[in-house]
C-alpha positions as CSV (number, residue, x, y, z in Angstrom):
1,X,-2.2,-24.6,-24.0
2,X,-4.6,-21.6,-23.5
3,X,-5.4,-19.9,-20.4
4,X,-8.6,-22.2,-20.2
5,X,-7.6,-25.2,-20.7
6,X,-4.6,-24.2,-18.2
7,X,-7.1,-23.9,-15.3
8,X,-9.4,-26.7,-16.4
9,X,-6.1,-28.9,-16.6
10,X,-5.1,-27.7,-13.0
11,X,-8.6,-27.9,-11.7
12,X,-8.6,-31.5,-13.1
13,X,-5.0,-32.7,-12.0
14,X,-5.5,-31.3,-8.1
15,X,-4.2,-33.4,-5.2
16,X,-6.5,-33.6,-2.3
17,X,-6.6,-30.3,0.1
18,X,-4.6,-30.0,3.0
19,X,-5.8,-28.7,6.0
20,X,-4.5,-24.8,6.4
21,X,-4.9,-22.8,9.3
22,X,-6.9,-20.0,8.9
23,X,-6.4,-16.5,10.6
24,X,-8.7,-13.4,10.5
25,X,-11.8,-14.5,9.1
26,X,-14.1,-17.6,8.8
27,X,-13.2,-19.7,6.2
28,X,-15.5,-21.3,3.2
29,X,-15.1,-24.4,1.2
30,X,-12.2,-24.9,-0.3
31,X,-11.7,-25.5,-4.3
32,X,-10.8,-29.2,-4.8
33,X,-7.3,-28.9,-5.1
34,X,-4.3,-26.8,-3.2
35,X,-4.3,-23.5,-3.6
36,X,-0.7,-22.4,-5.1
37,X,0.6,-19.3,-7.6
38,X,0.4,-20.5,-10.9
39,X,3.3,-18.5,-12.5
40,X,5.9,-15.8,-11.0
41,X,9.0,-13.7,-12.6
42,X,11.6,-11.9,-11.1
43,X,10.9,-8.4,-11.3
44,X,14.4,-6.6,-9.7
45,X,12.9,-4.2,-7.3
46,X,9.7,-5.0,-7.8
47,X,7.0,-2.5,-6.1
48,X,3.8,-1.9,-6.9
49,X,2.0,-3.6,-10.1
50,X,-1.0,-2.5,-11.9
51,X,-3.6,-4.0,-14.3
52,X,-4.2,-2.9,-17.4
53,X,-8.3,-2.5,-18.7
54,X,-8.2,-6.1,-20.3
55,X,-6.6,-7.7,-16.9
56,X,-3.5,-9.2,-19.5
57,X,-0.8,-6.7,-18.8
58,X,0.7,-6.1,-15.4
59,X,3.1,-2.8,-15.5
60,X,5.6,-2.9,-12.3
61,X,6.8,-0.2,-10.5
62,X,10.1,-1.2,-10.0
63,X,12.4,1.2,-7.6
64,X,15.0,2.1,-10.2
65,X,12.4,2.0,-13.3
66,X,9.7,0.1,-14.5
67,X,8.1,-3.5,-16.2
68,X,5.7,-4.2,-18.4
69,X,4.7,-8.4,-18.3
70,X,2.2,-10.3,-20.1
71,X,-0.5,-12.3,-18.2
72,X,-2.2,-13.7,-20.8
73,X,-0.6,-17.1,-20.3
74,X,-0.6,-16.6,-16.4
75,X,1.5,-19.8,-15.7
76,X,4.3,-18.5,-18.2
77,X,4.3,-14.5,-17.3
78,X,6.2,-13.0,-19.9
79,X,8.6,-9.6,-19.7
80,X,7.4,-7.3,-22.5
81,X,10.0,-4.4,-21.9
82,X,12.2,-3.3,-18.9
83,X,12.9,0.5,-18.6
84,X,15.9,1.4,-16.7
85,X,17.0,4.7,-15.1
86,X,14.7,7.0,-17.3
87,X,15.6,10.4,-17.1
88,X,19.2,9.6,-17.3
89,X,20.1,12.3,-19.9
90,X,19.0,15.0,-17.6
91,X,21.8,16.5,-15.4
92,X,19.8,15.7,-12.0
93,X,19.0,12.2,-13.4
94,X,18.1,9.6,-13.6
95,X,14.4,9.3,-12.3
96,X,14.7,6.9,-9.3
97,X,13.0,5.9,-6.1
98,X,9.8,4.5,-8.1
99,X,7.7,2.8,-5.8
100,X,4.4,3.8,-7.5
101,X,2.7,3.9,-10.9
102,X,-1.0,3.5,-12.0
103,X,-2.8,3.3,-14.9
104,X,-5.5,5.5,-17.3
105,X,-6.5,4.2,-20.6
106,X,-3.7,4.0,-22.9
107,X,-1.4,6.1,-20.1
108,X,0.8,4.8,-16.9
109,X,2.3,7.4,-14.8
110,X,5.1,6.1,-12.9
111,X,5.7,8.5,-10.3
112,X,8.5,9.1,-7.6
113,X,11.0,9.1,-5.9
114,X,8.9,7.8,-3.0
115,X,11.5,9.5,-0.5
116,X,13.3,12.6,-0.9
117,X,16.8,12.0,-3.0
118,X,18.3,15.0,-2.6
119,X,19.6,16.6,-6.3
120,X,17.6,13.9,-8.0
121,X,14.2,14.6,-10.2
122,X,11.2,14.4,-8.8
123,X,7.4,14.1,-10.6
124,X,5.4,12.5,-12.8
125,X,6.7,10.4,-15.7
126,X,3.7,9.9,-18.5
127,X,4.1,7.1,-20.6
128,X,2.3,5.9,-23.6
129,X,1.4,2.2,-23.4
130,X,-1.1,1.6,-25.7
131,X,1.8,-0.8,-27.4
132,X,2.7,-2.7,-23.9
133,X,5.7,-3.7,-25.4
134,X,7.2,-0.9,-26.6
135,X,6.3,2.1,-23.8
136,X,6.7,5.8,-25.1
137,X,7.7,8.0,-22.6
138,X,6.3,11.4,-23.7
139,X,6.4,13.9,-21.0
140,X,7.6,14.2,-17.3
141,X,6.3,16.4,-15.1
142,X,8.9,17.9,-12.8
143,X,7.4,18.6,-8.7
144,X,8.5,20.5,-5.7
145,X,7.7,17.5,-3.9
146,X,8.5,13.5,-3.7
147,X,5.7,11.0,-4.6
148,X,5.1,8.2,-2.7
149,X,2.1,7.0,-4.3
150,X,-0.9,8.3,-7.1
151,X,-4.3,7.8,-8.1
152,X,-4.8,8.3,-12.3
153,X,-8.5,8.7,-14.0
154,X,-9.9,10.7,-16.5
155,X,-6.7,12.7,-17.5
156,X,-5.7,13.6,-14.2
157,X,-3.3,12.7,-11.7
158,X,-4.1,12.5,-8.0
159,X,-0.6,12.8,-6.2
160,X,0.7,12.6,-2.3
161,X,2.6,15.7,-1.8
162,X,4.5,15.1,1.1
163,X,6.2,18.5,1.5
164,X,6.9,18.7,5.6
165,X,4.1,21.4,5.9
166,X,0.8,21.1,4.9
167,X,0.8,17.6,3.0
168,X,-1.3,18.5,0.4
169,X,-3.0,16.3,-2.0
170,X,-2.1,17.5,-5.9
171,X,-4.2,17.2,-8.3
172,X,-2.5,17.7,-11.9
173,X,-3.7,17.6,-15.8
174,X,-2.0,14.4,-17.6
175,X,-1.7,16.1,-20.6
176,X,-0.2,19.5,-19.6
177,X,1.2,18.9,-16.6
178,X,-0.8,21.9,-15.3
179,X,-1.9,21.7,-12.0
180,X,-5.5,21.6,-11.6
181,X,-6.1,22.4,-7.3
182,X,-5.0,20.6,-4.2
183,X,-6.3,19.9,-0.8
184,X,-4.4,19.6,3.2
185,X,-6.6,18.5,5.9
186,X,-4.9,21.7,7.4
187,X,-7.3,23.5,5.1
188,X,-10.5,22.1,6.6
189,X,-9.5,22.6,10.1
190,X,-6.0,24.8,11.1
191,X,-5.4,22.8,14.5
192,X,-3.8,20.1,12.2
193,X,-0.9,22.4,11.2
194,X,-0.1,21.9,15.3
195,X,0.5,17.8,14.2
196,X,3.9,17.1,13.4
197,X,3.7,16.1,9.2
198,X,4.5,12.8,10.2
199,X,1.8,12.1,11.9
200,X,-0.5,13.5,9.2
201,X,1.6,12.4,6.0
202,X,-1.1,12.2,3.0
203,X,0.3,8.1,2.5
204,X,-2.5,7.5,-0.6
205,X,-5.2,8.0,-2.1
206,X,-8.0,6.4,-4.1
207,X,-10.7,8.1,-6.5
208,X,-14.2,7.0,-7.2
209,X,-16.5,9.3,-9.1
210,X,-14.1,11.9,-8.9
211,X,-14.3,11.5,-4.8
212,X,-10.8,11.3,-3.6
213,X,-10.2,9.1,-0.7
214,X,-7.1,10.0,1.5
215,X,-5.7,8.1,3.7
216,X,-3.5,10.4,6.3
217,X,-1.8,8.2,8.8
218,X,-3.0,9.2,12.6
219,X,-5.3,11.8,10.7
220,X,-7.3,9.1,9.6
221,X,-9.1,9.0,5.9
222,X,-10.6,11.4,4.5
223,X,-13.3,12.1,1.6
224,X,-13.0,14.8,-0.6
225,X,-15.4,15.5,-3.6
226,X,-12.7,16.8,-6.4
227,X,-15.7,17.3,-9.2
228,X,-13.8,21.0,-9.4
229,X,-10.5,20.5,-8.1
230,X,-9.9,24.4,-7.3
231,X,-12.8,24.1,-5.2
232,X,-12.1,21.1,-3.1
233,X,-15.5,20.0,-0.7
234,X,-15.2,17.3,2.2
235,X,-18.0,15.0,2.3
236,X,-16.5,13.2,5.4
237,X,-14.2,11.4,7.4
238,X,-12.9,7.9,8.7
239,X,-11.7,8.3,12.1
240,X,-9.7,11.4,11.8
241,X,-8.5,11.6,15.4
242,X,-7.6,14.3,17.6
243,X,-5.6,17.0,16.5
244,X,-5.1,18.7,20.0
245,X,-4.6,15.0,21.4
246,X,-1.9,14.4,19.1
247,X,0.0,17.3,18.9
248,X,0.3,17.3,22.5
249,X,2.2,14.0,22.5
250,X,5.8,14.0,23.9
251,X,8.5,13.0,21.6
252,X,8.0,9.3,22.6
253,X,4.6,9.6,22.1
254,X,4.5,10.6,19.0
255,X,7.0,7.4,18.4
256,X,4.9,5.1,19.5
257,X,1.9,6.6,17.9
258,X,3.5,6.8,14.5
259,X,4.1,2.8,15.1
260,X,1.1,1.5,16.9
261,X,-2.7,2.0,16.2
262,X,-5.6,3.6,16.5
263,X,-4.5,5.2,13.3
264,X,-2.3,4.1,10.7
265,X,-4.4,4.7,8.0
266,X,-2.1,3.4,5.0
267,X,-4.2,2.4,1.6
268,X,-8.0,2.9,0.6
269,X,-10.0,1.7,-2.1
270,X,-13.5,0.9,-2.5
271,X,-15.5,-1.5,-4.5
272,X,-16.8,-1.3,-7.9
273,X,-19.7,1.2,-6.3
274,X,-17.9,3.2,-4.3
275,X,-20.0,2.2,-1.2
276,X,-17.9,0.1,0.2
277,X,-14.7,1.7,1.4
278,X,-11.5,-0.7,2.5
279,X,-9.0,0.8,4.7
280,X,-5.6,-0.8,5.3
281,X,-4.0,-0.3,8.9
282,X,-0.3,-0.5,8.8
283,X,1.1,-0.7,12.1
284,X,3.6,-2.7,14.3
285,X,4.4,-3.7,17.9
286,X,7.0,-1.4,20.3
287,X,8.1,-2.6,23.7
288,X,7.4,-0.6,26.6
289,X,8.7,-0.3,30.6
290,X,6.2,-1.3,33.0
291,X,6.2,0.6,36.6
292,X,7.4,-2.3,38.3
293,X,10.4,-2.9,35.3
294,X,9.2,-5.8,33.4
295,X,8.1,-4.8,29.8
296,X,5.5,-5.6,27.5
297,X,4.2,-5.4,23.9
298,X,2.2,-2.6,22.8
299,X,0.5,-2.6,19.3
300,X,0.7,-5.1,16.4
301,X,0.0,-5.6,13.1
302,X,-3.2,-4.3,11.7
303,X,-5.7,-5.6,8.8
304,X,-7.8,-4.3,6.5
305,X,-11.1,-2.1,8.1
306,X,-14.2,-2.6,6.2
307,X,-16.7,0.8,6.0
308,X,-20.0,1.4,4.7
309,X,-20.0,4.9,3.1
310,X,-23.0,5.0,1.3
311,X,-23.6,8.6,3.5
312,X,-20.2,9.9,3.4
313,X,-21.2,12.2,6.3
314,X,-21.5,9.1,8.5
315,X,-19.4,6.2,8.0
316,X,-20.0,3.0,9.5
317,X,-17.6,0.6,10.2
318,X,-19.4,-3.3,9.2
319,X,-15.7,-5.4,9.8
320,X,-12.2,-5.8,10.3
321,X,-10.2,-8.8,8.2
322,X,-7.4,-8.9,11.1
323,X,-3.4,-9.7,9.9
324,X,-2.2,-13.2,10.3
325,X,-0.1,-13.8,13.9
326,X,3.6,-12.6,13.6
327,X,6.3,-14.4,15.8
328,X,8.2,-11.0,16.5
329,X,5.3,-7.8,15.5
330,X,8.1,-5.4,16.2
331,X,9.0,-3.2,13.6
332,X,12.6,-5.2,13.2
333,X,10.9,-8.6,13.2
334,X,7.9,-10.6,10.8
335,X,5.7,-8.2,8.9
336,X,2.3,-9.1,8.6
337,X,0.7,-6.0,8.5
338,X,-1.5,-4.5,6.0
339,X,0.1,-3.6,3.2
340,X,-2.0,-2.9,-0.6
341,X,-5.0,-4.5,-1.6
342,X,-8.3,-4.4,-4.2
343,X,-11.7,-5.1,-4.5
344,X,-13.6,-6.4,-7.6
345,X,-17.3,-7.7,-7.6
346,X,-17.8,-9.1,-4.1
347,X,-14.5,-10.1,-3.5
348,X,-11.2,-8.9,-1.3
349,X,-7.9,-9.5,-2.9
350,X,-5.3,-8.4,0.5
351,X,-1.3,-8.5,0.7
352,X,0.3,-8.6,4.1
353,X,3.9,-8.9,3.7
354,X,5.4,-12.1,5.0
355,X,2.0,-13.0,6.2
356,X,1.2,-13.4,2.4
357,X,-1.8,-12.9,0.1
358,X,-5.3,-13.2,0.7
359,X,-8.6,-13.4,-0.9
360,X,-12.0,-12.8,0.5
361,X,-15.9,-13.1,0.0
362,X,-17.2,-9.4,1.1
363,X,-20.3,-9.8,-0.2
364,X,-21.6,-9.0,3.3
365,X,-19.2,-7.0,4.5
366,X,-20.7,-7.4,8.4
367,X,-19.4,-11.0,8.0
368,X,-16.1,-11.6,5.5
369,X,-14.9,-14.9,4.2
370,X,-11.3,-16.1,3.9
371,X,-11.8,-18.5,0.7
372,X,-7.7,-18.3,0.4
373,X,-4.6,-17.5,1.8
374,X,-1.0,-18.4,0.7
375,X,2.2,-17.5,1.7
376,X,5.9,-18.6,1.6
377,X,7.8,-16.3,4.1
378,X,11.0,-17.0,3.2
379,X,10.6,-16.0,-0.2
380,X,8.6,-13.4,-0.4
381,X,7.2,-10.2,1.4
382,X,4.1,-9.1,-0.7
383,X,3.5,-5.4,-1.7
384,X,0.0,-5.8,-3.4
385,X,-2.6,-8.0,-4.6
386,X,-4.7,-7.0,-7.4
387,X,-7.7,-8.6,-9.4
388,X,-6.8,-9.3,-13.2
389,X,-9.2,-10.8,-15.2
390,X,-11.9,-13.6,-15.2
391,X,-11.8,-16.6,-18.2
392,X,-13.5,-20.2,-17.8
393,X,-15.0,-20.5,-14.5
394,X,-12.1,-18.9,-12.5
395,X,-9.8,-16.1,-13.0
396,X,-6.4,-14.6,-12.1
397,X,-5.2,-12.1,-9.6
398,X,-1.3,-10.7,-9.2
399,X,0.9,-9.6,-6.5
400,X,4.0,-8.0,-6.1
401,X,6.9,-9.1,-4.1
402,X,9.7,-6.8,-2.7
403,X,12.8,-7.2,-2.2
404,X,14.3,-7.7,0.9
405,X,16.5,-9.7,3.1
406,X,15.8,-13.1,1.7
407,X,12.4,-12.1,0.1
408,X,13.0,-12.1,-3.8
409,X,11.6,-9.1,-6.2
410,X,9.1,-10.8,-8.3
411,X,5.6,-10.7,-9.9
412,X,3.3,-13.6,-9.0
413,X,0.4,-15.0,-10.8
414,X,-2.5,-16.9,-8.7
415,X,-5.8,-18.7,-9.5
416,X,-9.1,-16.7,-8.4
417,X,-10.4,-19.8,-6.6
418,X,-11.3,-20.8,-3.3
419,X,-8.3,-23.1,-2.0
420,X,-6.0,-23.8,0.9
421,X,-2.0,-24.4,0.7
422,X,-0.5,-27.4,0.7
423,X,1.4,-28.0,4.2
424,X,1.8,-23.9,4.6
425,X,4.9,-23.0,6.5
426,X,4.8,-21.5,9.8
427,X,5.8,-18.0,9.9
428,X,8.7,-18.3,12.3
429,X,8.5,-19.2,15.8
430,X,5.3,-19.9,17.0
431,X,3.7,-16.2,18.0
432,X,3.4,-15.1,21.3
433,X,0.5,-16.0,23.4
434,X,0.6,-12.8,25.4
435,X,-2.3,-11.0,23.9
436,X,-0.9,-7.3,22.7
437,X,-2.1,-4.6,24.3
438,X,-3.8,-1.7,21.6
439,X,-4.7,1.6,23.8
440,X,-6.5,4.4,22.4
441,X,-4.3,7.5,21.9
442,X,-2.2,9.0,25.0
443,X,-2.0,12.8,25.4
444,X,1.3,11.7,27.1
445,X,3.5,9.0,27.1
446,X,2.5,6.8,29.4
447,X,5.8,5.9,30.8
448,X,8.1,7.8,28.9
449,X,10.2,4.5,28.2
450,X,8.5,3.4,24.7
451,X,11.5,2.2,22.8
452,X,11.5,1.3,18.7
453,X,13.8,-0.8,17.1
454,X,16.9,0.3,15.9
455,X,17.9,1.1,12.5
456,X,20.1,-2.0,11.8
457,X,17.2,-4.2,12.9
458,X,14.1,-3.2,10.8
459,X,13.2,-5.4,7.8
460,X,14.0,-2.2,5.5
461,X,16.8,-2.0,3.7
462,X,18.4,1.1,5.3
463,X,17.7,3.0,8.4
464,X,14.5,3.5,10.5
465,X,12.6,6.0,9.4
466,X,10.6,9.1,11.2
467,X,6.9,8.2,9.4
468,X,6.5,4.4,9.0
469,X,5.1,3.3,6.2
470,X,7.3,4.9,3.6
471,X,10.2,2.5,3.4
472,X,13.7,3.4,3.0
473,X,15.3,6.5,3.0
474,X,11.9,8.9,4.4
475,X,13.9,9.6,7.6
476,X,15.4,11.9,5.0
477,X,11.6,13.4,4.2
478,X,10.9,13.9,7.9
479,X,13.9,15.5,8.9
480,X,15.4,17.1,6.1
481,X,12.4,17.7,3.7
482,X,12.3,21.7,4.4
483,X,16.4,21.9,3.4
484,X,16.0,19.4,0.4
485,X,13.5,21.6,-1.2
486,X,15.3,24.6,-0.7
487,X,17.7,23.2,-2.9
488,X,15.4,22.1,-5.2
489,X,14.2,25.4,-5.6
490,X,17.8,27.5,-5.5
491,X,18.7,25.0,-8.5
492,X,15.8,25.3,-10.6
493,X,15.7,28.9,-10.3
């Protein structure tokens, strides 16, 4: 059976739709039939997963390497090759901690580690894929700094340099590894440099015409015209925040700053044009002492904010698609909070951990759609959702599950349809009715009692970590960045 007849033979076979409740957005008419993945394979720490040009091949970040699956048959996704600990013949190898890779023609860089692993490699592997199933891994690129995520178009390679100072964006040539420029936000205005780097970590970026977009935690997102790297030019900014406000926090503070919005500023991408600019709000809840010694819930998860940058210079926000509810918002309890997403034609493809995957109508971006939403919290905690390709009169988007707890790695296949869930389960106890309370950011703690969840009780794998949104192991990259790439250095001298 071929991919149309698949979906014509779904389409036609549909039970009746269930009645879904719908969070965030208003919802449209549902496709006659429920809307459920059509294929999924386990993908052992699965990450982040790119499309290729022709939508048919998904290539998986995949923490201790990378996979390469075929789509074409989306209810049957196929492993085409599984690469392993790469590097492993150097002396510091292998090449681990790969949360990111992206994709440039007949080239995926898979980058990493995404956290600092002290006496391991760090950089850019370049690998030739123009044969999907048999990848060619031609050059690595060694850095003085860990890569939590890139951006790859026209030969170069957009990368976070998270190096405990300035946090530059890098900007390197594919083919030499040379680099080409970077850009800090401490560049355009010094009072940043007085921000702890955790609070200003360069988290991703996205590039449109050779603008990079840059999303910097509490610095907010930036827009950077890179038509001459060496000569970086800022065209604007997304609420950037205070730097004299923020780096007069107290310790505390600064916790429950990291943690809680405004701020947050996680992943960007825009639409097809460039006009429209999404950015993704990562953010959780953290209990704090009243004065009279009851607590309450400060924060929450955040969605997805919707800008208008058709002027750079003056950015308008048009929406915000909001996270579905989470029974426990605490950073050791439900996610449900931004996480990756993509935009193709008019429509919003969103991931928000357990809170699941999401498609919406942006067509007017004032007034967003929900047209679907599935999720199955138990099994999976989704990474990203991203737009494949179009056949018949629907089409298919991915997303990537990671692994954690009782989540499963895998890569999942879904119909690019308007549909609700059959009976959706609940995502744990029924949330709180006590609304959260979001405040705009404190020069000083408030109480000085904000308290974060232990180590042993976020949904990570290992400890807590100094600069949420990073995942395991960055406690490492706040704390102990400076040290670990003093050894670098010693070593590779």
């Amino acid at each position: 059976m071929d991919r149309r007849q698949f979906l014509r033979t779904v389409g036609a076979s549909a039970l009746a739709v269930s009645t879904a409740a719908v969070v965030g957005s208003r919802p449209a008419t549902a496709h006659p039939g429920p809307f459920e993945p059509l294929g999924r394979i386990d993908i052992d720490g699965a990450k982040e997963a790119v499309v290729s040009a022709d939508g048919e091949t998904v290539f998986v970040a995949a923490t201790s390497g990378y996979a390469v699956v075929d789509i074409s048959a989306p209810d049957r996704p196929e492993l085409l090759a599984e690469r392993r600990d790469p590097l492993s013949d150097r002396e510091d190898g292998p090449f681990r901690g790969l949360y990111d890779a992206k994709f440039d023609g007949d080239t995926l860089l898979v980058v990493g580690p995404a956290n600092p692993i002290p006496g391991a490699p760090a950089g850019v592997l370049v690998v030739d894929v123009s044969d999907p199933a048999n990848p060619d891994e031609i050059a690595f690129h060694e850095t003085g700094f860990p890569i939590h995520n890139c951006f790859a178009a026209d030969g170069r390679a957009y990368l976070t340099a998270n190096d405990g100072d300035r946090n530059p964006l890098v900007v390197l040539d594919i083919d030499s590894g040379d680099e080409l420029g970077r850009w800090s936000v401490v560049d355009v205005d010094d009072r940043w440099a007085d921000v702890p780097p955790s609070m200003r970590s360069v988290h991703d970026v996205w590039v449109h015409d050779r603008v990079a977009h840059v999303a910097l935690w509490d610095a907010g997102t930036w827009l950077v015209d890179l038509s001459d790297p060496a000569s970086p030019s800022v065209l604007g900014a997304v609420s950037p925040g205070d730097p004299e406000e923020i780096a007069a926090l107290t310790p505390r503070g600064r916790n429950r700053e990291r943690r809680t919005p405004p701020g947050n500023h996680h992943y960007v991408a825009t639409d097809d044009a460039g006009d429209l600019l999404g950015v993704g709000v990562e953010s959780w809840a953290i209990e704090v002492d009243r004065d009279d010694g009851t607590t309450e819930l400060v924060g929450g998860p955040s969605g997805v904010e919707l800008w208008d940058v058709t002027d750079p210079a003056n950015p308008e926000r048009r929406s915000t698609i909001e996270p579905p509810a989470s029974p426990d918002p605490t950073l050791g309890g439900v996610w449900t909070t931004a996480h990756n997403f993509d935009f193709r034609d008019d429509r919003l493809y969103t991931s928000w951990y357990r809170g699941g995957v999401k498609r919406h109508d942006v067509s007017d971006p004032t007034d967003p759609v929900e047209l679907a939403w599935w999720r199955d919290p138990e099994r999976a905690s989704f990474w990203t959702a991203q737009y494949a390709y179009p056949f018949a009169d629907e089409g298919v988007f991915v997303a990537s599950s990671r692994g954690v707890d009782d989540a499963s790695p895998a890569l999942y296949t879904f119909p690019d349809h308007a549909g609700n869930q059959r009976d959706p389960p609940t995502l744990g106890a029924e949330p709180t009715t006590e609304p959260l309370v979001n405040t705009p950011t404190p020069t000083t703690s408030p109480s000085g009692n904000e308290t974060a969840a232990p180590a042993s009780e976020t949904e990570s794998s290992t400890s807590t970590t100094d600069a949420p949104g990073f995942g395991p192991g960055v406690g490492a990259a706040a704390l102990g960045v400076a040290g670990w790439l003093a050894r670098r250095h010693e070593r590779r001298d």
